[in-house]
C-alpha positions as CSV (number, residue, x, y, z in Angstrom):
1,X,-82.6,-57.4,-4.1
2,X,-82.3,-60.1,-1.6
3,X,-85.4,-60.4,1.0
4,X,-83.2,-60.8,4.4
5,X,-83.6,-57.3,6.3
6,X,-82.3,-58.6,9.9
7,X,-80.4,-61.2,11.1
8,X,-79.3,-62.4,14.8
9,X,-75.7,-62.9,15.1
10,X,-74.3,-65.1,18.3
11,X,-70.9,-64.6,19.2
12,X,-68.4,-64.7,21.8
13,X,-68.4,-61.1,24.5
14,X,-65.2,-62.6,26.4
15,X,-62.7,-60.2,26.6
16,X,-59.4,-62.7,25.7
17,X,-61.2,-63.6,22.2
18,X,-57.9,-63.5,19.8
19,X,-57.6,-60.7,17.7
20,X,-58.6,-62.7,14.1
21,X,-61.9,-63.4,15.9
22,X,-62.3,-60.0,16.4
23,X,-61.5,-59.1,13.1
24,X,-63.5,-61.2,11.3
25,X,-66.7,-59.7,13.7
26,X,-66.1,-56.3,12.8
27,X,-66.0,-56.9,9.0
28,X,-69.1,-59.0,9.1
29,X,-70.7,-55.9,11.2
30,X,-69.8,-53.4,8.3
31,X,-70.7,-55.7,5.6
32,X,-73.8,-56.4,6.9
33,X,-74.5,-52.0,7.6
34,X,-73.5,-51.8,3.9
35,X,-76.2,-53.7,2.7
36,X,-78.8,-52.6,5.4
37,X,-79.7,-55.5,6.9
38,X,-80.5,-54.7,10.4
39,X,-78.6,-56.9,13.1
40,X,-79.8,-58.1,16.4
41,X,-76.9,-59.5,18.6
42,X,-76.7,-60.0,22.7
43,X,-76.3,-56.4,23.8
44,X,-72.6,-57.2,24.9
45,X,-70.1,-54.1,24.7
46,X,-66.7,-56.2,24.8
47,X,-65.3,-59.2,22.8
48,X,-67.1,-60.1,19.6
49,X,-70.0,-58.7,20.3
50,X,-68.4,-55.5,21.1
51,X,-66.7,-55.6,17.6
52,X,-69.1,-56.8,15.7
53,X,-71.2,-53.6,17.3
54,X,-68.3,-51.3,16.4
55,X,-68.4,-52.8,12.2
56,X,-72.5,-51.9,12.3
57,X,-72.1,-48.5,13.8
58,X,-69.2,-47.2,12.0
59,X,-70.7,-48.0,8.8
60,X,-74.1,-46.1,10.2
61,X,-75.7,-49.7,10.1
62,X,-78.9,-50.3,12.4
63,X,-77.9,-52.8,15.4
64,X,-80.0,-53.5,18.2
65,X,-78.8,-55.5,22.0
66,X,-81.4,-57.8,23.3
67,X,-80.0,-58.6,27.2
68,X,-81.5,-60.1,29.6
69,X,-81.5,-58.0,32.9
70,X,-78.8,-59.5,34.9
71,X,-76.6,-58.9,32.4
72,X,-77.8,-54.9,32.9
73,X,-77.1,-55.0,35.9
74,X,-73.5,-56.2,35.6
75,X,-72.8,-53.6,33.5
76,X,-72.3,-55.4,30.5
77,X,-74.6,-53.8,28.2
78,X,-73.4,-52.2,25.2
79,X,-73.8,-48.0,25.8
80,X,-73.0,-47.1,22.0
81,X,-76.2,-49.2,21.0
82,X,-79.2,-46.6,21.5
83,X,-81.9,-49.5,20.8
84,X,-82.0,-52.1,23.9
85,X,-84.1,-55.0,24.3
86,X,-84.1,-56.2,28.2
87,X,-85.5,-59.7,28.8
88,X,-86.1,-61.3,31.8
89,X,-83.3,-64.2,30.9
90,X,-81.0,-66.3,28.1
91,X,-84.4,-67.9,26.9
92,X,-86.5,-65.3,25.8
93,X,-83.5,-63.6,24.8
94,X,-83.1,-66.2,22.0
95,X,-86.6,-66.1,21.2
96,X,-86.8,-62.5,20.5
97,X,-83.8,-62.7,18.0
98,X,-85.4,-65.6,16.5
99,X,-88.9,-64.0,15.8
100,X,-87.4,-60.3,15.1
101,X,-84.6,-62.0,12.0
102,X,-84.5,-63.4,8.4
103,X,-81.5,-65.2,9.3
104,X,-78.8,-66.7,11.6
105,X,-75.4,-65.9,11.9
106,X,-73.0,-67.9,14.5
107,X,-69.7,-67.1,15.0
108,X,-66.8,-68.7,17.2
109,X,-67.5,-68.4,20.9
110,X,-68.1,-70.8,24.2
111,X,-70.9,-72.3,25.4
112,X,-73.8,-69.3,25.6
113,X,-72.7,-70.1,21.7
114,X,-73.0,-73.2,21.2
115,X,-76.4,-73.3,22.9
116,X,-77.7,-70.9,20.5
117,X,-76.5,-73.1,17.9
118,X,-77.9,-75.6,19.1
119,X,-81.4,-74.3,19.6
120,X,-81.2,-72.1,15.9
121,X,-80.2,-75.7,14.6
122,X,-83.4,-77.6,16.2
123,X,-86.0,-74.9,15.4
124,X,-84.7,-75.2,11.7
125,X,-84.8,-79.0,11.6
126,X,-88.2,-79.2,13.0
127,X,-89.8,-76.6,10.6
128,X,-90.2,-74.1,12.7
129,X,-88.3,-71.6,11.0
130,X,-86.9,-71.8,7.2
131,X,-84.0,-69.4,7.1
132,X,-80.5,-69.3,7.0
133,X,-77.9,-70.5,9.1
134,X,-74.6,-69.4,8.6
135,X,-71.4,-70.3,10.8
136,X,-68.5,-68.0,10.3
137,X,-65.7,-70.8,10.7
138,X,-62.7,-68.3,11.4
139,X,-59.9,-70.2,11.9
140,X,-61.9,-73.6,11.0
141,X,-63.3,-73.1,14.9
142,X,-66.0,-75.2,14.3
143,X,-64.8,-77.8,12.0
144,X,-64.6,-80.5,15.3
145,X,-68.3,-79.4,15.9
146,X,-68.7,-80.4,11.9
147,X,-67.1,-83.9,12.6
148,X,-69.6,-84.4,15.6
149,X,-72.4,-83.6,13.3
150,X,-71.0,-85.8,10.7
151,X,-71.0,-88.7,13.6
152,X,-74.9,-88.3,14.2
153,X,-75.5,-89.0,10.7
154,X,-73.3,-91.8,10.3
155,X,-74.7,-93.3,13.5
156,X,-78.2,-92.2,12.7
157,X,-79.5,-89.5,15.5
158,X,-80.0,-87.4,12.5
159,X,-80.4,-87.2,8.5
160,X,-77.6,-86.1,6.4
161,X,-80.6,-83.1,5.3
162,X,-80.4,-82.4,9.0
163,X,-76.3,-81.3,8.8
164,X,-76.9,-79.6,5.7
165,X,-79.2,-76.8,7.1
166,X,-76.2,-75.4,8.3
167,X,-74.1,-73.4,5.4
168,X,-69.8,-72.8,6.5
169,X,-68.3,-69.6,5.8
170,X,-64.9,-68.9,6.2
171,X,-65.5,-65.0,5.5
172,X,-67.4,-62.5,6.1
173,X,-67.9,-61.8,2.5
174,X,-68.8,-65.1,2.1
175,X,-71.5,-65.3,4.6
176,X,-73.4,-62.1,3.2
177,X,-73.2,-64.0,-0.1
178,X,-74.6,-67.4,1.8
179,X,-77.2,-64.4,2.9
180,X,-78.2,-63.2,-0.4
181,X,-78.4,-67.0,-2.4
182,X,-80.2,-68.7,0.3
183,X,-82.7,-70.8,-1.1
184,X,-85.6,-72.1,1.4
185,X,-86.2,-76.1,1.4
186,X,-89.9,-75.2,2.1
187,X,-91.5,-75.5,5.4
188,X,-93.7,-78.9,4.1
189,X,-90.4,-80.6,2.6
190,X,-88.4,-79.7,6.4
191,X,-91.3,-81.4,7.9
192,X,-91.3,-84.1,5.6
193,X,-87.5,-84.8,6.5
194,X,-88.2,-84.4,10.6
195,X,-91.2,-87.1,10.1
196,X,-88.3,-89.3,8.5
């Protein structure tokens, strides 16, 4: 059996997310409550989040909201999710979901997003966590991002290794299966490659 028990999962909570986004959030929440690996995700009741929420719980998966108070406040926490983590902003929100997971799972959404991209991406490239990261490219969403990546290694702000930390899905069957063959580089050899 595969070791990943949790995973964090960024997505989009805006309410006008097209209907294929939402789609593909759901099924990844009940593929991942099949094989009982416990999400974390931003608390959100509404847009992705809200469906990927709905895929955990109606397959009796485990799923728990880490929110940063404001956000309680506005109303925008998730009532179906009876496990709640409040934090006292975005930052330590992120922190929590990276030191509670096995893994990182990004799907389409705006900039909240792409920071958490962004961040999962630099921890992993300076050795600070070896796990996977796995973008659900619904839609090929992210392929521009791709090509910008692809431009800092051409023009050398980062190593080709550096892109490759980051496996593409274009299912959510295939991202459990990213899940489940992830092999680690090793902490030394991601170290090595930042020293580069």
């Amino acid at each position: 059996m595969h070791s990943i028990r949790s995973v964090g999962v960024f997505c989009s909570s805006s309410s006008r997310t097209p209907a294929t986004y939402l789609d593909d959030a759901y099924r990844l929440g009940q593929l991942l409550a099949i094989e009982k690996i416990k999400v974390f995700y931003g608390g959100g009741a509404i847009g992705a989040m809200g469906a990927l929420a709905n895929g955990v719980l109606e397959e009796g998966g485990e799923i728990v909201g880490v929110i940063p108070g404001f956000m309680v406040e506005l109303e925008w926490a998730n009532p179906k999710i009876s496990e709640m983590i409040i934090t006292k902003d975005l930052a330590e929100r992120k922190q929590i979901i990276f030191e509670k997971t096995h893994g990182i799972i990004v799907l389409p959404g705006g900039t909240g997003t792409l920071d958490e991209l962004a961040e999962a991406l630099s921890h992993k490239k300076l050795g600070i966590f070896d796990i996977p990261l796995v973008l659900l490219n619904t839609l090929h969403f992210f392929d521009p991002l791709l090509e910008f990546l692809q431009r800092m290694v051409d023009e050398e702000f980062i190593l080709p290794e550096h892109k490759n930390f980051i496996s593409i899905a274009y299912s959510a069957d295939e991202v459990v299966q990213l899940l489940k063959s992830y092999q680690p580089f090793g902490e030394d050899n991601i170290r090595n490659i930042a020293a580069l």
